[in-house]
N, C-alpha and C positions, 0 to 999 in steps of 0.2 A: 218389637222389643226383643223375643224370643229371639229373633234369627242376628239383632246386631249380638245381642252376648253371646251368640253361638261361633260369631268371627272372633269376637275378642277372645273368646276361650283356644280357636286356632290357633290366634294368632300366638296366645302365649305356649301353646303346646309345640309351635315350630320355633319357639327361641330356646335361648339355654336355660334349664333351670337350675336352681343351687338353693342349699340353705345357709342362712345365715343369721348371726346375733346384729345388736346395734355395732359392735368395735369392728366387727370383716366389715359391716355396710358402711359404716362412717372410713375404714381404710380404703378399700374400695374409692371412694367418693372422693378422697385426695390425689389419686390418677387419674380418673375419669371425668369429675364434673367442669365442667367449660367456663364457668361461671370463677371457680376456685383460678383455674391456668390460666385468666384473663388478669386475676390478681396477684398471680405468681410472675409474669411476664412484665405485669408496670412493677413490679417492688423492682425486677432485675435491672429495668430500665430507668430508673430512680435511682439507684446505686452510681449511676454512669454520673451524678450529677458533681461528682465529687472530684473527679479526675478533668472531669471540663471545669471546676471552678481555678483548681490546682492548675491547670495549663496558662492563666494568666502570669501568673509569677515567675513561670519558666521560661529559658530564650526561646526564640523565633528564629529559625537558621531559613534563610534560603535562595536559592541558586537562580542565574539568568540568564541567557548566552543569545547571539544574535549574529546576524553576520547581513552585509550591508552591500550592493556593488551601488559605487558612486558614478553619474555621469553628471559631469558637471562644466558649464560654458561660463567663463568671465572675459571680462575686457578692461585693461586701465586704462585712467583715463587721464591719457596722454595724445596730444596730436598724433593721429597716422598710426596708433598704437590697434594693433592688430587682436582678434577674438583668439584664446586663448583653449581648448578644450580637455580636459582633464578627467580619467576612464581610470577605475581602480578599485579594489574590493577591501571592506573593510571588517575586521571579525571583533569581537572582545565576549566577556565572561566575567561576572561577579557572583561571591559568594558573603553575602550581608548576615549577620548575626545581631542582632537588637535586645540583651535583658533589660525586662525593668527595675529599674532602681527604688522608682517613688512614683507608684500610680492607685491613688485610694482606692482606684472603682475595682479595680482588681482584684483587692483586698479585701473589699469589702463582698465580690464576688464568690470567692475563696469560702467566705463565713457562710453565704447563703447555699452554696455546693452541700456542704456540712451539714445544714438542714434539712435540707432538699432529704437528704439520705433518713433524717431522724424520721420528717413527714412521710416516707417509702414505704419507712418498716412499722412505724404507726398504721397507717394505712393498709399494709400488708398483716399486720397481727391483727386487726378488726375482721380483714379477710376470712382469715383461718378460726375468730370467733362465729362468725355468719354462717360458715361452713357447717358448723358441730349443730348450729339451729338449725339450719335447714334441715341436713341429715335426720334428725333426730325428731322434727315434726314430719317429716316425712315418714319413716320409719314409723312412728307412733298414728298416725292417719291410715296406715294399711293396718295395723293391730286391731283401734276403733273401727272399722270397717269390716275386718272379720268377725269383730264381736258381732258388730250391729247385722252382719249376715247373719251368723248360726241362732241369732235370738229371733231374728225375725223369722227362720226355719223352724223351732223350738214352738214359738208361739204359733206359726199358722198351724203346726203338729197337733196342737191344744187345744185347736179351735176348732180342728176337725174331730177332735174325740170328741166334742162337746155338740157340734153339732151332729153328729152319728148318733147320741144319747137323746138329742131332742127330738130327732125324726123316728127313734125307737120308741120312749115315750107318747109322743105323738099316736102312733101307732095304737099302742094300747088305751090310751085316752087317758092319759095321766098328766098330758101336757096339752097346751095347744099351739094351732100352726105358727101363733106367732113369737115362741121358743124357736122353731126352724128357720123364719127369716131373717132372728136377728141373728141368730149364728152364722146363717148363710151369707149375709151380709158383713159380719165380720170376717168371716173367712175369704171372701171375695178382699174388702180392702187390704188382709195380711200377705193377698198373694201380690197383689199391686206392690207394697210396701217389701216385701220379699224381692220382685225385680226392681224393684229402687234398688237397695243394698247391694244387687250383684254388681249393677251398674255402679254403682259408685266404686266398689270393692277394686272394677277391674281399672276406673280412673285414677285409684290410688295406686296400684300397682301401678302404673306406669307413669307417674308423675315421680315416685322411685326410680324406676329405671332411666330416668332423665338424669338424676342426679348420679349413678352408681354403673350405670352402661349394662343392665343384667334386668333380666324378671327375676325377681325372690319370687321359690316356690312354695318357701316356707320361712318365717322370720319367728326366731325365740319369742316368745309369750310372759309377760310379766308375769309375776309367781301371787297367785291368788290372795295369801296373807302378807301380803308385804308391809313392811313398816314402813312408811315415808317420814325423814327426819325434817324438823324446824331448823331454819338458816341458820348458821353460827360466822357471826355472834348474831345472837338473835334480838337485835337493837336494828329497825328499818333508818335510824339516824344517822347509825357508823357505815350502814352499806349507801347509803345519799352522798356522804363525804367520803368513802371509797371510790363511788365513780368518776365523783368531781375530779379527783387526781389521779384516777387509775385508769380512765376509761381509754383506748385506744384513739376512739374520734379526739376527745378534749388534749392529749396526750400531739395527735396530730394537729390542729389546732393553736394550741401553744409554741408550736412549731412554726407554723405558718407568721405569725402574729412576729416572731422574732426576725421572721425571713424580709416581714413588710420593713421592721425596725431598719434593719442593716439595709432594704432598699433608699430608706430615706438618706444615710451615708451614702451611698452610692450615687446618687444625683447629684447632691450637692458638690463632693467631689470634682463635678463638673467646673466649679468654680478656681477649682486647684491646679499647681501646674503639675506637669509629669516631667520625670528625667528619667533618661534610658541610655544605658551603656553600648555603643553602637560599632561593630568595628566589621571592617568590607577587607576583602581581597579581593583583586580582578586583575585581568589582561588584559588589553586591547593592542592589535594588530594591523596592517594594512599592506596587500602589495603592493611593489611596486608603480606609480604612477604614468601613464601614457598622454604627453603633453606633448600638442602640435606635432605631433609624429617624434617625438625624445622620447623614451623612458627613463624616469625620473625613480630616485631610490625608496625602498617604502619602509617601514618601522616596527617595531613589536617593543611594549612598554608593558610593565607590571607594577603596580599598584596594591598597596598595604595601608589601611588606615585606624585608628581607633581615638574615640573620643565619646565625650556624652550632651547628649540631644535635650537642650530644656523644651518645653511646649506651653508657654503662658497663653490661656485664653482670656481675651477681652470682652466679645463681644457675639451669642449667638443668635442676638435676636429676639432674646427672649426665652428661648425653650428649655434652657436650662432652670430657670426658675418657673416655668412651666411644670416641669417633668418634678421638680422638690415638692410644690404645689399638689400634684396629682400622688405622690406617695404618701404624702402626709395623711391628704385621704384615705389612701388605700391601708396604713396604717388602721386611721380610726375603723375603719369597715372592717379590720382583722381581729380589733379587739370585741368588737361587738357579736361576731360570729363566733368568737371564744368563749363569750358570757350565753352567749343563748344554747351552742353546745355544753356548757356545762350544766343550766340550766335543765336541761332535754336529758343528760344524761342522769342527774337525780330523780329526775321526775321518771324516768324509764326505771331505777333500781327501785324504787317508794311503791310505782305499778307491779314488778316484778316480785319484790318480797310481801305487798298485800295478795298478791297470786297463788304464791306459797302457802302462805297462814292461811287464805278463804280457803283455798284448795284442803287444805289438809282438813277442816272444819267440814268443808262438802263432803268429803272422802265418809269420813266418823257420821255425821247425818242419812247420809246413803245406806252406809252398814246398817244403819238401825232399822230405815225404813227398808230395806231389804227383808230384813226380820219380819217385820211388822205386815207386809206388804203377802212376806207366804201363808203368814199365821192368817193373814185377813181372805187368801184364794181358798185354805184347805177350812177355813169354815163356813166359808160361802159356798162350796162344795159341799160340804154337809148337809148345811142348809137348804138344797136343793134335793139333795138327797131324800131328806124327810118333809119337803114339801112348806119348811118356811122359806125358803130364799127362790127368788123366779130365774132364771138365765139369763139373763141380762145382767143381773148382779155376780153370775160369774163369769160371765165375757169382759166387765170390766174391771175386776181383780185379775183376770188373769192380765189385763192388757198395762197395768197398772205394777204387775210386779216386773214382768220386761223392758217397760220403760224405768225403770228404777236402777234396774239390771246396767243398760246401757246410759243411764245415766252416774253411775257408778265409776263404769267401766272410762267412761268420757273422764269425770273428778280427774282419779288416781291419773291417766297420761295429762292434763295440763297442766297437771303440779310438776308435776316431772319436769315439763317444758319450763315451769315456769321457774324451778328450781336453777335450770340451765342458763334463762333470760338472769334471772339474776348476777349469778358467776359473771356473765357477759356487760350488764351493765359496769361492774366495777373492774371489768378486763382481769378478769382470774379465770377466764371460761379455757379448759385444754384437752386433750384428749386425758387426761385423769380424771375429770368430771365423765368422759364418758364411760372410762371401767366403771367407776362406782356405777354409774347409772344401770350398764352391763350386768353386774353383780345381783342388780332387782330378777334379770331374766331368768327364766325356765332355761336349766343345761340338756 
């Protein structure tokens, strides 16, 4: 265990270090993380859906040219009438133009292009909410990590004073040896417990630098007295129907469900005719002709036409009320995925803002028992001092106020998060929620 934290400790001393608060680590993370640019890249290619719907409504131009050498053998057929043979090269060129006049599907493609774009940026703003969570559990996982190191330093520090008292006692005959084993034995598992913490400390850092491209050598420290505020509006009912309507998924979602709608026009359409305004220019040419050894004269003709194209369907088998069939479905399937995202997204702000409120409730409980917890080591210390209290009773006050410590230290960052999960549920999560958050930290 020594020698792996001896690499990881290399390993971060030959990367770059920097300090930073949560707002450089969360901007950082908007250049860097891979995860963000994979959702930056579909919003961009989701935008494109708007100009391919929009290309059905507009004409279609385009060009053909060809060029042809004919050899060709006849015969009439006349008594004694002789075979005929005919050698000549023939060229032309069109240039065809087709707008649509009257084609539903197109139209109705047009609308779903439009969505397309709504579903993107939905999509893409849940992104940029996901982002500030990660960040920021990230970020707050290497804080609790450092806590949970230096207390676990703090305490085996304690445990070694105490055990040094017991083997001195000892000595004079004022204790006995079994004051020395059980501090000895505490102190063995706080060093265990000690290389726990390093190791996790340096797996937090670098599940950081996943997200931010950088080891943080030092990251701002939330300010010891901090006030943590209750949600406003502080009703878990208005934030339920917040999310229902605000949340980015449901918001995406809604989107979708409109795009199945316009699919079912779409099909059907199929039923309908089209008319399309269609108008060509061309040329066609030919040399000369080589018949029975005559050359024969050859042509060049140009051509201009315009008119418009009906297209009644009758009959395709079936598939076109196949395909109405299958969206109608896919309809129903759109609305039911709406109601369960909406569903998932109150139930996510109701979790998030009871987060909040326990949280902050754990926070004030902590504080107390923090109190309670030194007043109970430094008279158990006493106690021992004049010989009513045995050492065991102060290895576990002492091990009782560090675990309070870092259970503390835990409270105050899930509220925080959970403060964040909220914002998110009702999609109001932005980097403004993360100054405020900023503003908790140590400058």
């Amino acid at each position: 265990m020594k020698k792996t934290l001896f690499l990881f400790s290399l390993a971060l001393a030959g990367a770059p270090a920097f300090g930073a608060d949560l707002l450089q680590v969360y901007r950082d993370a908007i250049e860097y993380d891979a995860q963000f640019a994979s959702a930056r890249a579909a919003h961009d290619a989701g935008q494109e859906k708007l100009p391919q719907g929009r290309a059905g409504l507009l004409p279609v131009i385009s060009a053909s040219a060809s060029t042809v050498w004919n050899d060709a053998d006849f015969q009439r057929r006349m008594p004694g009438a002789g075979t005929v043979d005919a050698q000549y090269n023939s060229n032309g060129y069109q240039i065809t133009l087709t707008q649509p006049i009257f084609r539903w599907q197109n139209i109705e493609q047009y609308r779903q292009g439009k969505l397309a774009v709504a579903v993107a940026d939905a999509q893409f703003s849940q992104a940029k909410q996901d982002l500030v969570l990660r960040v920021s559990q990230a970020y707050f996982d290497v804080l609790l990590a450092q806590d949970s190191l230096e207390l676990a330093q703090a305490q085996k520090k304690a445990i070694s004073e105490q055990l040094e008292a017991a083997k001195r006692n000892f000595e004079v005959g004022t204790a006995t040896i079994t004051d020395t084993h059980e501090a000895q034995a505490r102190h063995d598992l706080a060093t265990a417990q000690e290389l726990a913490a390093q190791n996790d400390l340096e797996i937090k850092r670098h599940a950081l630098r996943q997200v931010i491209g950088k080891v943080p050598d030092a990251l701002a420290r939330l300010r010891p007295q901090v006030q943590l505020q209750r949600p406003q509006p502080d009703d878990m009912a208005k934030w339920a129907e917040a999310a229902e309507a605000g949340s980015p998924l449901v918001q995406a979602q809604e989107a979708a469900l409109e795009i199945a709608e316009r699919e079912i026009g779409k099909q059907r359409a199929g039923h309908l005719p089209t008319l399309d305004l269609v108008a060509t220019r061309g040329r066609s040419s030919a040399t000369g002709s080589l018949t029975a050894g005559i050359a024969g004269p050859g042509y060049d003709s140009h051509a201009a036409t315009v008119g418009v194209q009906l297209t009644l369907p009758i009959f395709a088998g079936g598939a076109v009320m196949s395909r109405d069939r299958e969206a109608v479905a896919l309809r129903e399937k759109a609305r039911a995925d709406l109601d369960n995202t909406r569903r998932g997204a109150a139930l996510g702000a109701r979790q998030a803002y009871l987060g909040v409120t326990n949280g902050m409730a754990q926070v004030r409980a902590f504080e107390q028992a923090l109190v309670s917890s030194q007043s109970a080591l430094e008279s158990n210390k006493l106690g021992y001092e004049v010989g009513v209290r045995i050492n065991i009773d102060v290895l576990n006050a002492q091990q009782q106020l560090y675990a309070t410590r870092r259970d503390l230290a835990k409270a105050r960052y899930d509220t925080l998060i959970a403060q964040l999960r909220l914002k998110s549920a009702a999609g109001s999560l932005g980097e403004d929620d993360v100054q405020a958050i900023n503003a908790l930290l140590e400058k």
